[in-house]
MDTraj code that builds the backbone (N, CA, C; nanometers):
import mdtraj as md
import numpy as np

residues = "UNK UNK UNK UNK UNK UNK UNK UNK UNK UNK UNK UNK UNK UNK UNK UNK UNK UNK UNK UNK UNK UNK UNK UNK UNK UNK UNK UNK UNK UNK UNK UNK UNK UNK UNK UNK UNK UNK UNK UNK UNK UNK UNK UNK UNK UNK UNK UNK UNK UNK UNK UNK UNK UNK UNK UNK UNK UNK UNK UNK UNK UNK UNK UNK UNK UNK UNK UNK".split()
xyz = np.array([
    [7.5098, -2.1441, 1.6171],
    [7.4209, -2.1981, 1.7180],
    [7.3175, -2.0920, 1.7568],
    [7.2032, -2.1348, 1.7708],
    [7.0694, -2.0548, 1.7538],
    [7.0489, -2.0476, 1.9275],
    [7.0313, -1.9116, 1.9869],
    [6.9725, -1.9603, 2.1201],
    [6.8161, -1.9124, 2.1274],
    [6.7450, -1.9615, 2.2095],
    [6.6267, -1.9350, 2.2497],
    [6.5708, -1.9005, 2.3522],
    [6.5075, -1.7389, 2.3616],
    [6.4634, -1.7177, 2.5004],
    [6.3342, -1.8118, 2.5399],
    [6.3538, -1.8699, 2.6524],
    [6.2010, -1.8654, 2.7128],
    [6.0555, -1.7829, 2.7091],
    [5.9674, -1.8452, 2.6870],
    [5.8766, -1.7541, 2.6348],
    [5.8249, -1.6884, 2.8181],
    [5.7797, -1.5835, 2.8260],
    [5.7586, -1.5594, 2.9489],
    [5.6142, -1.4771, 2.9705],
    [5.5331, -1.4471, 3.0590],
    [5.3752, -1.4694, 3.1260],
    [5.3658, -1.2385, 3.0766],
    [5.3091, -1.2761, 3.0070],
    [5.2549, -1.1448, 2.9453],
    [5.2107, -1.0032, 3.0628],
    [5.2086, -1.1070, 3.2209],
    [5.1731, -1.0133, 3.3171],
    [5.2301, -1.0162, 3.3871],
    [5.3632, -1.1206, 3.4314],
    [5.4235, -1.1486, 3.5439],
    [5.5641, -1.1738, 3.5273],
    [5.5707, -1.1909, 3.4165],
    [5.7250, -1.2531, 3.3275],
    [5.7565, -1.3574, 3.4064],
    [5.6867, -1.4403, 3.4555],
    [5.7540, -1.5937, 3.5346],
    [5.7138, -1.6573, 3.3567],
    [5.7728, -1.7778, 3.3605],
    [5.7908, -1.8515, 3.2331],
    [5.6241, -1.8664, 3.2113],
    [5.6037, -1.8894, 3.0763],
    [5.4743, -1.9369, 3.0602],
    [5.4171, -2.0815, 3.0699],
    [5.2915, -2.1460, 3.0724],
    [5.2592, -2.2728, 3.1462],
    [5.2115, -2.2542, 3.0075],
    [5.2267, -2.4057, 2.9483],
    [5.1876, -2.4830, 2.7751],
    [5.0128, -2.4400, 2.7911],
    [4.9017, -2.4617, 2.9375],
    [4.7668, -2.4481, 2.9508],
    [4.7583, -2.3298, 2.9551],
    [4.8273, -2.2542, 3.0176],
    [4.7851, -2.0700, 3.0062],
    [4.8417, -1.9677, 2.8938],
    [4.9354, -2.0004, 2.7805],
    [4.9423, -1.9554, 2.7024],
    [4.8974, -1.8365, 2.6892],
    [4.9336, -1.6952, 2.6740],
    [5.0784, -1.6454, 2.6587],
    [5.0911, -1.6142, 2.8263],
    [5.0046, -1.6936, 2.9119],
    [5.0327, -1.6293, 3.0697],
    [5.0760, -1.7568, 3.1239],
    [5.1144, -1.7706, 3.2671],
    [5.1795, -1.8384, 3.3246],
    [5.1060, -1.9176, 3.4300],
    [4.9590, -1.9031, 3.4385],
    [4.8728, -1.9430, 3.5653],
    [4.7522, -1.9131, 3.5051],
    [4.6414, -1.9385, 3.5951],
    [4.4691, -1.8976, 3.5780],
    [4.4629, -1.7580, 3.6082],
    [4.5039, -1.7396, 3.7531],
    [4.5092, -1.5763, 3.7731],
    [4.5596, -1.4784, 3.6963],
    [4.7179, -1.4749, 3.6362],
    [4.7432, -1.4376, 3.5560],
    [4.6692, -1.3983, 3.4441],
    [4.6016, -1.5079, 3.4019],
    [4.5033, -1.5025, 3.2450],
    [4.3543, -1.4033, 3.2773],
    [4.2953, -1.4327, 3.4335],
    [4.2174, -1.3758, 3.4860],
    [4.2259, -1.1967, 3.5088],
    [4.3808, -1.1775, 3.5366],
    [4.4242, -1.0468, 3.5490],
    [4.4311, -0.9303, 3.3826],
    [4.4172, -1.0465, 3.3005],
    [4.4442, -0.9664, 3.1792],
    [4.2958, -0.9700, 3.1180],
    [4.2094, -1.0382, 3.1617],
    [4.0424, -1.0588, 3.1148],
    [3.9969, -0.9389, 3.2252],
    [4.0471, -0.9197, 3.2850],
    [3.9898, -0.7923, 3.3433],
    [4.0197, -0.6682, 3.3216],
    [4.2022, -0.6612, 3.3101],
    [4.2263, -0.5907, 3.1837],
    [4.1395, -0.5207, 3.0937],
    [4.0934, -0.6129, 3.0289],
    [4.0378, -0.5990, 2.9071],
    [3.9444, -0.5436, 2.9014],
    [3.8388, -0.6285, 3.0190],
    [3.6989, -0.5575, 3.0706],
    [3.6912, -0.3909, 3.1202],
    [3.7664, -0.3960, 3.1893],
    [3.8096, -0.2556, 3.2210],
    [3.8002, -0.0976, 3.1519],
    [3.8777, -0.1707, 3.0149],
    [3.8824, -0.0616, 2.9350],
    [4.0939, -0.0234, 2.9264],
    [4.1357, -0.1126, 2.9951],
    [4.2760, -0.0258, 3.0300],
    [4.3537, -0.1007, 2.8605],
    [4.2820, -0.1774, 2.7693],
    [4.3673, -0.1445, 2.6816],
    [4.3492, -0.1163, 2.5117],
    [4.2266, -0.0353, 2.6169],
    [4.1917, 0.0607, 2.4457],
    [4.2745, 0.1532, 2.4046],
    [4.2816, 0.1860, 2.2792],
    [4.3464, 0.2850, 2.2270],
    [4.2642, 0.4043, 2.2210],
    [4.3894, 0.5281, 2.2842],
    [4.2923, 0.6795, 2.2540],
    [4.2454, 0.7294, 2.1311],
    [4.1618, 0.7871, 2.1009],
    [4.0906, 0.8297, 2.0123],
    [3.9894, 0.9343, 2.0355],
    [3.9796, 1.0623, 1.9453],
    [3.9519, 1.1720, 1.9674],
    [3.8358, 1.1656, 1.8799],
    [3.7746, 1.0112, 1.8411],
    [3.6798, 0.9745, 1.7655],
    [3.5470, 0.9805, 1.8490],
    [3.4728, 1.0227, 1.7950],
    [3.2837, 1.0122, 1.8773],
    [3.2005, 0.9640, 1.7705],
    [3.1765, 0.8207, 1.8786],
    [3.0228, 0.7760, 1.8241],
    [2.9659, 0.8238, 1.7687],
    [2.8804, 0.8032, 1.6364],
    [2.7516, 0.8511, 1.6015],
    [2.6324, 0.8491, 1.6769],
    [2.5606, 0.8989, 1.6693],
    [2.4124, 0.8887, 1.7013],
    [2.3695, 0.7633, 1.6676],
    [2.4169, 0.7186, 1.5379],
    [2.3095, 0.5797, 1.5087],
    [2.3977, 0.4441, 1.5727],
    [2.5409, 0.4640, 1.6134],
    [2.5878, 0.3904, 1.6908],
    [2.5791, 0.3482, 1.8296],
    [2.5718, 0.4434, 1.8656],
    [2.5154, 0.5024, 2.0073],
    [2.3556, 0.4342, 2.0527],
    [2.2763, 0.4650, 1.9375],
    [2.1566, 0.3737, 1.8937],
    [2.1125, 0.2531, 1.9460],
    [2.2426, 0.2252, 1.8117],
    [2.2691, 0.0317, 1.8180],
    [2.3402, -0.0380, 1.9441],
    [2.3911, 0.0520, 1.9912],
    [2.4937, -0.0474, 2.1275],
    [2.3527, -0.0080, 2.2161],
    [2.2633, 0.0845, 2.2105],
    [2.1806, 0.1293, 2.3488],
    [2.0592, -0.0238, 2.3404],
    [2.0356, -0.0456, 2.1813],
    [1.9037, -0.1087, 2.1450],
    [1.9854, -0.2757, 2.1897],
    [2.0818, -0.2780, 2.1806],
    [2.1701, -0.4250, 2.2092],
    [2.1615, -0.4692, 2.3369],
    [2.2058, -0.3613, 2.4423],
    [2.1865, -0.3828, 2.5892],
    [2.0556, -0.3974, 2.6303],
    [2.0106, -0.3524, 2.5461],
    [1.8499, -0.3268, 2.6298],
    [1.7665, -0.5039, 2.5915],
    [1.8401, -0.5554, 2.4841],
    [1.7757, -0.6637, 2.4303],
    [1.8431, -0.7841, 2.5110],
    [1.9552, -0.7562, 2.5278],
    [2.0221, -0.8800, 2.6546],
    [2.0061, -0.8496, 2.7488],
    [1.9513, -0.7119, 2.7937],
    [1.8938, -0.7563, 2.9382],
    [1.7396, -0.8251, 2.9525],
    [1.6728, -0.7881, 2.8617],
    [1.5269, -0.8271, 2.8528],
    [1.5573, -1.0098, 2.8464],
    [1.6578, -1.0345, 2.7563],
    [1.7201, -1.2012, 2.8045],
    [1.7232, -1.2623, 2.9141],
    [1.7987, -1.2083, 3.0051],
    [1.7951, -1.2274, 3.1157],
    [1.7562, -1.2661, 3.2395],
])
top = md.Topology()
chain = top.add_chain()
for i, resn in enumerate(residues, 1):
    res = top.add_residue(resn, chain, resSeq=i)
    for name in ("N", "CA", "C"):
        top.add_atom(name, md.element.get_by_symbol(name[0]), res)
traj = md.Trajectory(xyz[None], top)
């Protein structure tokens, strides 16, 4: 006989809701999109931009803000 855990909310461990998938609520899902925004779940790296990267992300912002 096979048992099965409950799947549970990636930020809160209350069970997960079938609409918020892998979280359990809106806030929940909201808490991990900010997360994200943040920066809190990049990986470290002792890596530096290039110059011509550095470039391209500067020439990108500058073109969606002129969108705007």
């Amino acid at each position: 006989m096979m048992s099965f855990k409950k799947a549970i909310c990636a930020i809160c461990d209350k069970p997960q809701a079938e609409a918020y998938k892998p979280f359990c609520s809106a806030k929940c899902k909201l808490i991990d999109l900010g997360n994200w925004i943040d920066g809190d779940y990049r990986l470290p790296s002792e890596e530096v931009p290039s110059d011509a990267e550095i470039l391209d992300i500067s020439i990108h912002l500058l073109q969606n803000k002129e969108k705007s």
